[in-house]
GUMITI-669797 format. One record per residue (C-alpha): residue in three letters; x, z, y. Coordinates in steps of 0.05 Angstrom, whole numbers, plus 5000, padded with zeros to 4 digits. Each point is the difference from the previous one (the first is absolute). Example, Ala and Ser with C-alpha at 12.3 -4.5 7.8 and 13.67 -1.06 7.14 Angstrom:
<nodes>
<code = ALA, x = 5246, z = 5156, y = 4910>
<code = SER, x = 5027, z = 4987, y = 5069>
</nodes>
This chain:
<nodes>
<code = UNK, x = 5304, z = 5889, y = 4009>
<code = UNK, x = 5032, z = 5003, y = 4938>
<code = UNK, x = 4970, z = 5060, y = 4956>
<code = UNK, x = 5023, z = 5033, y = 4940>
<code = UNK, x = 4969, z = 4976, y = 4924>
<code = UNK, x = 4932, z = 5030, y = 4982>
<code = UNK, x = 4983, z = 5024, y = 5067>
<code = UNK, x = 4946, z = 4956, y = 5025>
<code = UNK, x = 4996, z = 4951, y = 5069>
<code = UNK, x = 4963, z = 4996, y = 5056>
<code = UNK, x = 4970, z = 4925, y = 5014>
<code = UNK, x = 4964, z = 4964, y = 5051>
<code = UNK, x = 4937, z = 4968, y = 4975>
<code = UNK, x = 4971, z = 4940, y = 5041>
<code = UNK, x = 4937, z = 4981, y = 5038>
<code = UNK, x = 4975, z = 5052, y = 5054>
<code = UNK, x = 5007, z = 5064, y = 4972>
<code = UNK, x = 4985, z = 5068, y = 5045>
<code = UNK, x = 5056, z = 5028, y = 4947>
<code = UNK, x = 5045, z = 4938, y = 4974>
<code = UNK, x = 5058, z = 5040, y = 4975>
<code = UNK, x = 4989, z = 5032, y = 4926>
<code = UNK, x = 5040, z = 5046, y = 4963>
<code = UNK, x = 5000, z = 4982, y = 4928>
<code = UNK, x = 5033, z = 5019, y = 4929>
<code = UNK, x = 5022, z = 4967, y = 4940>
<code = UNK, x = 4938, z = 5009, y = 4949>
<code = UNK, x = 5040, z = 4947, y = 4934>
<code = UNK, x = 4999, z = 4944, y = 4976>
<code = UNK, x = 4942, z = 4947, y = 4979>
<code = UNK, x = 4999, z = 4943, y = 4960>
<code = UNK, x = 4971, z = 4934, y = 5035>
<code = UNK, x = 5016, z = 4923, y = 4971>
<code = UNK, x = 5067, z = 5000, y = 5047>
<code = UNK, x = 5026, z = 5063, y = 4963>
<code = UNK, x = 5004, z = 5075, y = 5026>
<code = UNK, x = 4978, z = 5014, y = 5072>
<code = UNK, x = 5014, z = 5064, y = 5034>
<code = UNK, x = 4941, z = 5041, y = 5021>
<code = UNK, x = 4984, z = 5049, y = 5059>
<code = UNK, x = 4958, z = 5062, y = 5017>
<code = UNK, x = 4993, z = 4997, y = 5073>
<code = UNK, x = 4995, z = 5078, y = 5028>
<code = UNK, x = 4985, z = 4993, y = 5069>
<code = UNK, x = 4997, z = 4952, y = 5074>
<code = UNK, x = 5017, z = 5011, y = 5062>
<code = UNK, x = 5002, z = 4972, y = 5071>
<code = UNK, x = 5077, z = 4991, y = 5005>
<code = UNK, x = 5063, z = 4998, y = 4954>
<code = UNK, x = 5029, z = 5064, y = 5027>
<code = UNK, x = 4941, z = 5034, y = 4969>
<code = UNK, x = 4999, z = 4968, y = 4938>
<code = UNK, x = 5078, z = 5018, y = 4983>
<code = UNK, x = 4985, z = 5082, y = 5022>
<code = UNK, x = 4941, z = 4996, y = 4943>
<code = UNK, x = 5036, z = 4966, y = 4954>
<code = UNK, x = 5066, z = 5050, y = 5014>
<code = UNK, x = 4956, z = 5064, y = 4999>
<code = UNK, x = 4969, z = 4968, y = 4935>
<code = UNK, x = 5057, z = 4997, y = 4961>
<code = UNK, x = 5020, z = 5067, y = 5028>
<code = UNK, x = 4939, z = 5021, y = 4960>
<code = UNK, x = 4967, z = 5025, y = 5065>
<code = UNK, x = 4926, z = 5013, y = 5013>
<code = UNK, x = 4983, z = 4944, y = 5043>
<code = UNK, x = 4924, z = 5013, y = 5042>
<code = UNK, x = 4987, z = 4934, y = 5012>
<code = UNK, x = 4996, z = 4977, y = 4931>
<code = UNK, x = 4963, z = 5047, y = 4975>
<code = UNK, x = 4998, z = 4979, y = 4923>
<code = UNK, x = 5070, z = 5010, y = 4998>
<code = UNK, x = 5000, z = 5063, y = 5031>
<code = UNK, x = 4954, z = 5022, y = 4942>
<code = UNK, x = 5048, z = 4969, y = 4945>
<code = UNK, x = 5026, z = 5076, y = 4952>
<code = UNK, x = 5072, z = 5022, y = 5008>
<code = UNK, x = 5051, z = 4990, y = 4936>
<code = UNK, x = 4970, z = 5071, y = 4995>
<code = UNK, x = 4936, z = 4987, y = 5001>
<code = UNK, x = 5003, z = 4946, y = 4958>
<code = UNK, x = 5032, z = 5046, y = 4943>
<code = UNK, x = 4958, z = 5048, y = 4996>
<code = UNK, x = 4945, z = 4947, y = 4992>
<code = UNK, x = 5035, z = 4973, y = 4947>
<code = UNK, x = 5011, z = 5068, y = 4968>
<code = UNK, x = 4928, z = 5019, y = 4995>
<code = UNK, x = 4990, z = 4931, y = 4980>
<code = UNK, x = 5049, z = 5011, y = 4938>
<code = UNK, x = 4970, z = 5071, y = 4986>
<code = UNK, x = 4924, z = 4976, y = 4990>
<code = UNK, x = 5024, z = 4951, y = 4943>
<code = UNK, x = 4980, z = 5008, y = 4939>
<code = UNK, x = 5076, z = 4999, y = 4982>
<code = UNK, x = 5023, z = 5046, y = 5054>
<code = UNK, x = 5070, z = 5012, y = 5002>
<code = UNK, x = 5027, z = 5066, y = 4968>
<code = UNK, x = 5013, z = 5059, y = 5051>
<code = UNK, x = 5073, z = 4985, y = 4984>
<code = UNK, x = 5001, z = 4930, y = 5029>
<code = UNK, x = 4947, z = 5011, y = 5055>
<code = UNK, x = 5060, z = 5056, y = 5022>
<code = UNK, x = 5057, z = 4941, y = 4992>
<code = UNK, x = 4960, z = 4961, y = 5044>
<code = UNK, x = 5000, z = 5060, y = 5049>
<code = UNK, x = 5078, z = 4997, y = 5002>
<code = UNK, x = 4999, z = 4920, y = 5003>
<code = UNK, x = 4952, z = 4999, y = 5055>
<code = UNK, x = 5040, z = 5056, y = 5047>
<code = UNK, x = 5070, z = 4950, y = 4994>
<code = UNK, x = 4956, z = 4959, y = 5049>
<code = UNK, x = 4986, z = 5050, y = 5046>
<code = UNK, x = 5033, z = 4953, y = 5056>
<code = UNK, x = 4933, z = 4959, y = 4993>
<code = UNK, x = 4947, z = 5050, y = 4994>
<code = UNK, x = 4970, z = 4994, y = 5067>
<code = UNK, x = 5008, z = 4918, y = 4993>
<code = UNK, x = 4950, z = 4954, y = 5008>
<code = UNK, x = 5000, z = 4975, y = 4925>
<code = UNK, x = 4987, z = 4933, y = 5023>
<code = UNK, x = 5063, z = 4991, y = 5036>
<code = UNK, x = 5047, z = 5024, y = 4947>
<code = UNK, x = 5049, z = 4941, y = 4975>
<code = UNK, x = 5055, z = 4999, y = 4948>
<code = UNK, x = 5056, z = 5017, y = 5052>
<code = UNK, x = 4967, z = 5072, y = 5019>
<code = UNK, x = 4999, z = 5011, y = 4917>
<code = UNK, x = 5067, z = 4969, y = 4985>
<code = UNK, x = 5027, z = 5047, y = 5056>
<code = UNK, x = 4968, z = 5065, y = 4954>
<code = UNK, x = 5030, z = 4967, y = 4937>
<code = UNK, x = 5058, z = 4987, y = 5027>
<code = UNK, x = 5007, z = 5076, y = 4998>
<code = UNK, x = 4973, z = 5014, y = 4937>
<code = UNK, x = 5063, z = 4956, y = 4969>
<code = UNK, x = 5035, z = 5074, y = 4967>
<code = UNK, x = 4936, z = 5020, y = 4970>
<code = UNK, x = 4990, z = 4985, y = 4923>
<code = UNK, x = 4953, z = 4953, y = 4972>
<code = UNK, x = 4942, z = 5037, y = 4990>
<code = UNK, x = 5000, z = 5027, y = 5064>
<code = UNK, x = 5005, z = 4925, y = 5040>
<code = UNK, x = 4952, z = 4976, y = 4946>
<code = UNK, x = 4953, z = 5045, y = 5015>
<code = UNK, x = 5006, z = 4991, y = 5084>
<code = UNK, x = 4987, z = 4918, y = 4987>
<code = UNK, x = 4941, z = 5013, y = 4948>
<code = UNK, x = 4972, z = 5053, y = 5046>
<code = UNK, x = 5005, z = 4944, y = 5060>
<code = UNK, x = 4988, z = 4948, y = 4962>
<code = UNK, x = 4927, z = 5027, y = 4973>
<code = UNK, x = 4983, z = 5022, y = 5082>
<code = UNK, x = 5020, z = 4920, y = 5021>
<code = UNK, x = 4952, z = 4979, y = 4939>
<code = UNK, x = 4942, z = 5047, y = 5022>
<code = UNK, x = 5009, z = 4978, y = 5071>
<code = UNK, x = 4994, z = 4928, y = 4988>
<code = UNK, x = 4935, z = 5017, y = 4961>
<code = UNK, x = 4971, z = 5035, y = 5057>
<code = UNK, x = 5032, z = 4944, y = 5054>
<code = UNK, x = 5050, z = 5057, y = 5023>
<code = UNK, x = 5056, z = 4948, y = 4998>
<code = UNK, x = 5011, z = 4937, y = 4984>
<code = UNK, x = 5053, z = 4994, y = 4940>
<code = UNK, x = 5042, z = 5056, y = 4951>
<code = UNK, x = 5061, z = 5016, y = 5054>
<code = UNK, x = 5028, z = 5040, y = 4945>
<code = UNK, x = 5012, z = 4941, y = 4945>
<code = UNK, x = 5042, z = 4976, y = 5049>
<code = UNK, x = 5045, z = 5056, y = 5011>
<code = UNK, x = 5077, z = 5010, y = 4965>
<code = UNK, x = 5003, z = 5063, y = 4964>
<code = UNK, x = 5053, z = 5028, y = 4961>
<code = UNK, x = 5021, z = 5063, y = 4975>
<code = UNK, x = 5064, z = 5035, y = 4972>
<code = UNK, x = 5004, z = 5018, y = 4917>
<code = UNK, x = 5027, z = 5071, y = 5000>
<code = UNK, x = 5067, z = 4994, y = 4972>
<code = UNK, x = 5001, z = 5076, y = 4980>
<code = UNK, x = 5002, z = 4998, y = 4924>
<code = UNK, x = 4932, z = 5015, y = 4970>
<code = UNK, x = 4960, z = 5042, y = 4944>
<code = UNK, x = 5071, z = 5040, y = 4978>
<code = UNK, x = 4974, z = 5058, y = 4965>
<code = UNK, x = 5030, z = 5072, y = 5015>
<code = UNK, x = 5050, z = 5013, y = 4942>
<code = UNK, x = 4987, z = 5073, y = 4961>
<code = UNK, x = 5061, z = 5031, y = 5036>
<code = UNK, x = 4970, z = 4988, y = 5066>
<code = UNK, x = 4933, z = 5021, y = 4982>
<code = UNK, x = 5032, z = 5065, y = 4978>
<code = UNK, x = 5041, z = 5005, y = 5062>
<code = UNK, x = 4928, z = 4994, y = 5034>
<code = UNK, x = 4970, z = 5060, y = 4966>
<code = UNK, x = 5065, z = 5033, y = 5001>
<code = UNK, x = 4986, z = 4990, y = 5084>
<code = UNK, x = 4930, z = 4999, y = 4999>
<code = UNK, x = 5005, z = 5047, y = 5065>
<code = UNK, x = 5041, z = 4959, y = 5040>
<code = UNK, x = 4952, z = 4960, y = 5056>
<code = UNK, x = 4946, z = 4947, y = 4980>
<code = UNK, x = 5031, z = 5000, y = 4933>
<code = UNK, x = 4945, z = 5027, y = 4975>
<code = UNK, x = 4966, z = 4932, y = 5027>
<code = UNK, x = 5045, z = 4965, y = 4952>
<code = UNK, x = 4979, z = 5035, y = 4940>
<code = UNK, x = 4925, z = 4996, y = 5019>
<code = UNK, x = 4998, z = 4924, y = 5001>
<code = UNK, x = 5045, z = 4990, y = 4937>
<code = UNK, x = 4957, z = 5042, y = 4967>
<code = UNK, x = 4930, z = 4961, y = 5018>
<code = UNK, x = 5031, z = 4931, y = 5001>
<code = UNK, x = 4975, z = 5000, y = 5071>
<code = UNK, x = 5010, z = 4941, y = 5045>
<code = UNK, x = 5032, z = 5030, y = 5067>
<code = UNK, x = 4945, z = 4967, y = 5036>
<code = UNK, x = 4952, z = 5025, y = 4957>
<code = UNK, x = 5037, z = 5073, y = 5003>
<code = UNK, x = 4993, z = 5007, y = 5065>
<code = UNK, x = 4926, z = 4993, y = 5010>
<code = UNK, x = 4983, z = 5050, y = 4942>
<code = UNK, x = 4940, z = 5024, y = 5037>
<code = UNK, x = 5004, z = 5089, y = 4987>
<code = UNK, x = 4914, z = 4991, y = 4987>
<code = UNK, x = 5014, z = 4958, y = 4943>
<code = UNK, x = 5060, z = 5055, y = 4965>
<code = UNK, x = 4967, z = 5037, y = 4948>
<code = UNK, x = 5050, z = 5057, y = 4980>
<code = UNK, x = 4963, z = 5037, y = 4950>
<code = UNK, x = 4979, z = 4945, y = 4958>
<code = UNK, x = 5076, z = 4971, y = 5024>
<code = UNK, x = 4986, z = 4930, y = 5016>
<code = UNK, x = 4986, z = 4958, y = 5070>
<code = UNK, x = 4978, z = 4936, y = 5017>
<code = UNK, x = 5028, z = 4947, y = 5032>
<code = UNK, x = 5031, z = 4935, y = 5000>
<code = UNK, x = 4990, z = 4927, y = 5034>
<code = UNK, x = 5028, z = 4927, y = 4985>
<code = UNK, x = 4968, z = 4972, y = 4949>
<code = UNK, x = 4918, z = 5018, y = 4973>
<code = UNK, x = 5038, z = 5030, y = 4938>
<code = UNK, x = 5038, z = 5049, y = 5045>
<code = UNK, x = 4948, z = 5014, y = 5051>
<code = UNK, x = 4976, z = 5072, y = 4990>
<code = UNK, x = 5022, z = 5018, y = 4934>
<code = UNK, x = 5020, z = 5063, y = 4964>
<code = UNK, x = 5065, z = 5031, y = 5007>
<code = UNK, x = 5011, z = 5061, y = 4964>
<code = UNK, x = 5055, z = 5059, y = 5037>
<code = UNK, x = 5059, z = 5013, y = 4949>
<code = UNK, x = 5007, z = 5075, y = 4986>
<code = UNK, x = 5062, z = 4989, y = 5024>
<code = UNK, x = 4981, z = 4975, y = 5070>
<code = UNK, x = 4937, z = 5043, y = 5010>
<code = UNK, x = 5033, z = 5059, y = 5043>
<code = UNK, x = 5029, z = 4944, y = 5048>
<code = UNK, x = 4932, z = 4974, y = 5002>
<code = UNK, x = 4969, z = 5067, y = 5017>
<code = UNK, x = 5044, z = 5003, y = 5048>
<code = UNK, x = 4981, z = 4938, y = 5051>
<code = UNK, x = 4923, z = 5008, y = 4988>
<code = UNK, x = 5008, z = 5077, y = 5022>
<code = UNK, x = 5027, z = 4968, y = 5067>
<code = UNK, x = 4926, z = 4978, y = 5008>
<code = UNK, x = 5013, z = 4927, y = 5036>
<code = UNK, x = 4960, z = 4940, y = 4985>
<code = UNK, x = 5050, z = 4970, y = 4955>
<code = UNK, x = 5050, z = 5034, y = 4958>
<code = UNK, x = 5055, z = 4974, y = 5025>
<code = UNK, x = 5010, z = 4999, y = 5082>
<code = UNK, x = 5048, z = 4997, y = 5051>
<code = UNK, x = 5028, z = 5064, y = 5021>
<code = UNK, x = 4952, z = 5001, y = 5051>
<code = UNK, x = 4939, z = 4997, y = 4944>
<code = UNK, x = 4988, z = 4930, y = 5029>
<code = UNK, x = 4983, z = 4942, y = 4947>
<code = UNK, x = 5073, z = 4964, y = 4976>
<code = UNK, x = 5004, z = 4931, y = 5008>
<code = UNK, x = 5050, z = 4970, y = 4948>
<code = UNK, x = 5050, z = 4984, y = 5048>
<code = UNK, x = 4997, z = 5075, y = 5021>
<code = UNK, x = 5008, z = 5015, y = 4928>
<code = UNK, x = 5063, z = 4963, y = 4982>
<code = UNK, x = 5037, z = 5020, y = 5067>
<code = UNK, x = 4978, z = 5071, y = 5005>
<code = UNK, x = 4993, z = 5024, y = 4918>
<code = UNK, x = 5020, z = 4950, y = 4958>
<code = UNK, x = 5071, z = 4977, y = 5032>
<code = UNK, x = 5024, z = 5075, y = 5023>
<code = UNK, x = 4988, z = 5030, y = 4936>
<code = UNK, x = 5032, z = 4942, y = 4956>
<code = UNK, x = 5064, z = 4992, y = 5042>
<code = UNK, x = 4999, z = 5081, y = 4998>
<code = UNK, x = 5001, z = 5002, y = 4922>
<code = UNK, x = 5041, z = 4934, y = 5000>
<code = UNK, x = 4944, z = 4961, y = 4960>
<code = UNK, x = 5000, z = 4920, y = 5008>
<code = UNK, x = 4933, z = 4991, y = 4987>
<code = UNK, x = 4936, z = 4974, y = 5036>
<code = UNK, x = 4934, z = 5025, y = 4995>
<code = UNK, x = 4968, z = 4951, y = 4948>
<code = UNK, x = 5054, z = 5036, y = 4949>
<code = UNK, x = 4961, z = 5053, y = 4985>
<code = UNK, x = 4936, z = 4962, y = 4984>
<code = UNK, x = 5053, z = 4956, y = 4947>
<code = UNK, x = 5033, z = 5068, y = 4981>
<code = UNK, x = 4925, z = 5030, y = 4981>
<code = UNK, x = 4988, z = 4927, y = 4963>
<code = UNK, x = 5063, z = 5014, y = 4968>
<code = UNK, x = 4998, z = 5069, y = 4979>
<code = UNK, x = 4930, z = 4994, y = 4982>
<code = UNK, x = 5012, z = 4942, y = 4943>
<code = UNK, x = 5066, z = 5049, y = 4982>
<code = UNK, x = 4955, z = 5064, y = 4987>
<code = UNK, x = 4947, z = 4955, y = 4964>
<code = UNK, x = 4942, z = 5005, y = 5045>
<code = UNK, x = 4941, z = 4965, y = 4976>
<code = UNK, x = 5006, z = 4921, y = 5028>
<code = UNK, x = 4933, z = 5004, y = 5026>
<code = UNK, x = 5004, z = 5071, y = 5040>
<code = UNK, x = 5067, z = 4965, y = 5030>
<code = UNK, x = 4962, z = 4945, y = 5031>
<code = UNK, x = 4935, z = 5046, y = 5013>
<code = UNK, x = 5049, z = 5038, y = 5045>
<code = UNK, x = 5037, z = 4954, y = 5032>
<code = UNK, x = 4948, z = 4955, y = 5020>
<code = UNK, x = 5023, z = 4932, y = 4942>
<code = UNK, x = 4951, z = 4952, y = 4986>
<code = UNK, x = 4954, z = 5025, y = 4930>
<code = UNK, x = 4967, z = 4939, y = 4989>
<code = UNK, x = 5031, z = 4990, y = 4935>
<code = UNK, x = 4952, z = 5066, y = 4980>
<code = UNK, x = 4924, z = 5002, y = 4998>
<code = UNK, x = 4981, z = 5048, y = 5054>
<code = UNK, x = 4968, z = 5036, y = 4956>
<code = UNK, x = 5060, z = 5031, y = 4962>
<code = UNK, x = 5033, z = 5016, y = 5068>
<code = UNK, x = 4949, z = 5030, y = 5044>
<code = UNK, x = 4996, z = 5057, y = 4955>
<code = UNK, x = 5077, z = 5026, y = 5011>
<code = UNK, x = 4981, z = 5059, y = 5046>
<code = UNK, x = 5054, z = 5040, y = 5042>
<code = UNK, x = 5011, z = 5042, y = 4942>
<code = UNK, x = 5017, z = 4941, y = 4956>
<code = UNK, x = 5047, z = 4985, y = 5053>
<code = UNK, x = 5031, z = 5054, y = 5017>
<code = UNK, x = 5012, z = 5025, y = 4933>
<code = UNK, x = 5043, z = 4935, y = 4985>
<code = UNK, x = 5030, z = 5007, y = 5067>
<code = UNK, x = 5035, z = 5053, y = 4981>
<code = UNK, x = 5044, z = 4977, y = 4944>
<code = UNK, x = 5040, z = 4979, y = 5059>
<code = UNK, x = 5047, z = 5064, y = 5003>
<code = UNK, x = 5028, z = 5031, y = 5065>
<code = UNK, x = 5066, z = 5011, y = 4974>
<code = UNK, x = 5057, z = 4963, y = 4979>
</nodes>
């Protein structure tokens, strides 16, 4: 019986056996004086052949199978992550709260395999997953095959599987070919303000005037908005953006007031109060409201039009990067950690509201 690549054989072995045929499984390669042989892992015998191809079918089915009981106790793909996830969190470099949630989203483009034996995951059950993943930008595939890739590596370690399925896995992604970082001219910001009623445009001004990421926007947690001192915190990417400072322009404050008086989690929600996801975001504020007030712009504009307008108004160069989140290693930290809120939002708002 001719069976596909990678998923294993059932032979008979010789001499008087109770259970001659054995179901086995490519375990490599080794090295001998005749070059590379291939090597097996043999799983389980039985009595006749019949046998031995139901095991080995329910086996790659990722199937509990009773009479080999070490198999049966082999983790999930699920299990297997969240091993690896408290793994990653007890190291003494744990990964930032920002990429521990990226793995989050990686990990759920798999859901397919969740309740999969991890052991009987090949390249052809990932490839199938990439395969859809071919629209998405690079971070986001990059981010799905380093998220796999580190599980594969873990599981080898703790004899989970035998080699890194995901190495050998095609991804690509798609380049947006919207045109990026345009700032909004001065006659559109004042055709903003001018419409500073109209729906979610308000949304607009509040991230153009924080040099927010959307992403980061949209998890602005209400606990961590100080009004009376006007600044919140917030932020994720990079260490530098993590959690920093970011003071509330005067002009922006009453807007801001207005989403934490709404009392949800996070400032901005669906219109439900439910937690936006960014695709959420772009189809159900971002889009409607630009095609409403006939802007061509995508969300990163405002952070470049707050980057922009900032280094116009002459804002200090450091508070600029203390607010959005730039790299200050150019700086001892002792000359920036004392810029307080106040600091900050005094040179914030140079930045004037109309045009």
């Amino acid at each position: 019986m001719r069976l596909p690549n990678g998923y294993g054989s059932v032979v008979k072995l010789g001499g008087k056996r109770r259970k001659p045929y054995a179901v086995r499984i490519s375990s490599g390669r080794k090295k001998t004086d005749k070059g590379y042989i291939q090597t097996y892992k043999y799983l389980e015998y039985f009595e006749n052949q019949k046998k031995a191809y139901a095991y080995l079918a329910d086996y790659n089915a990722g199937k509990s199978l009773p009479e080999h009981q070490s198999f049966t106790e082999m983790p999930t793909f699920e299990q297997v992550y969240e091993e690896w996830l408290k793994f990653k969190k007890q190291l003494k470099k744990a990964p930032s709260s920002s990429t521990i949630r990226n793995y989050g989203i990686a990990y759920r483009r798999f859901e397919s395999l969740h309740q999969r034996k991890f052991t009987t995951i090949r390249t052809k059950d990932i490839q199938d997953i990439a395969n859809t993943l071919k629209e998405k930008s690079d971070s986001t595939v990059g981010m799905a095959k380093t998220t796999l890739s580190q599980m594969f590596e873990y599981g080898i370690k703790n004899e989970y599987c035998e080699k890194n399925y995901a190495e050998l896995v095609t991804w690509e992604y798609t380049n947006p070919e919207e045109e990026m970082h345009v700032p909004f001219s001065e006659n559109e910001l004042k055709w903003l303000w001018d419409n500073k009623e109209e729906p979610f445009v308000d949304i607009i001004l509040m991230m153009i005037y924080t040099g927010m990421r959307a992403s980061e926007f949209i998890n602005i947690k209400r606990k961590n908005v100080f009004l009376e001192q006007q600044y919140l915190i917030g932020g994720m990417k990079t260490e530098a953006g993590t959690n920093r400072t970011i003071p509330i322009h005067d002009a922006v404050l009453p807007f801001f007031r207005r989403y934490y008086n709404q009392g949800n989690k996070t400032l901005c929600t669906s219109l439900k109060g439910e937690v936006l996801s960014y695709t959420n975001f772009i189809t159900g504020y971002w889009k409607p409201a630009a095609k409403r007030m006939n802007l061509n712009h995508i969300p990163h504009d405002t952070r470049h039009t707050f980057i922009t307008l900032a280094d116009r108004y002459k804002i200090d160069d450091l508070c600029i990067k203390l607010i959005v989140g730039h790299s200050v290693s150019d700086i001892t930290k002792g000359t920036y950690t004392h810029k307080t809120a106040e600091e900050l939002l005094k040179e914030i708002n140079k930045i004037p509201a109309k045009f």
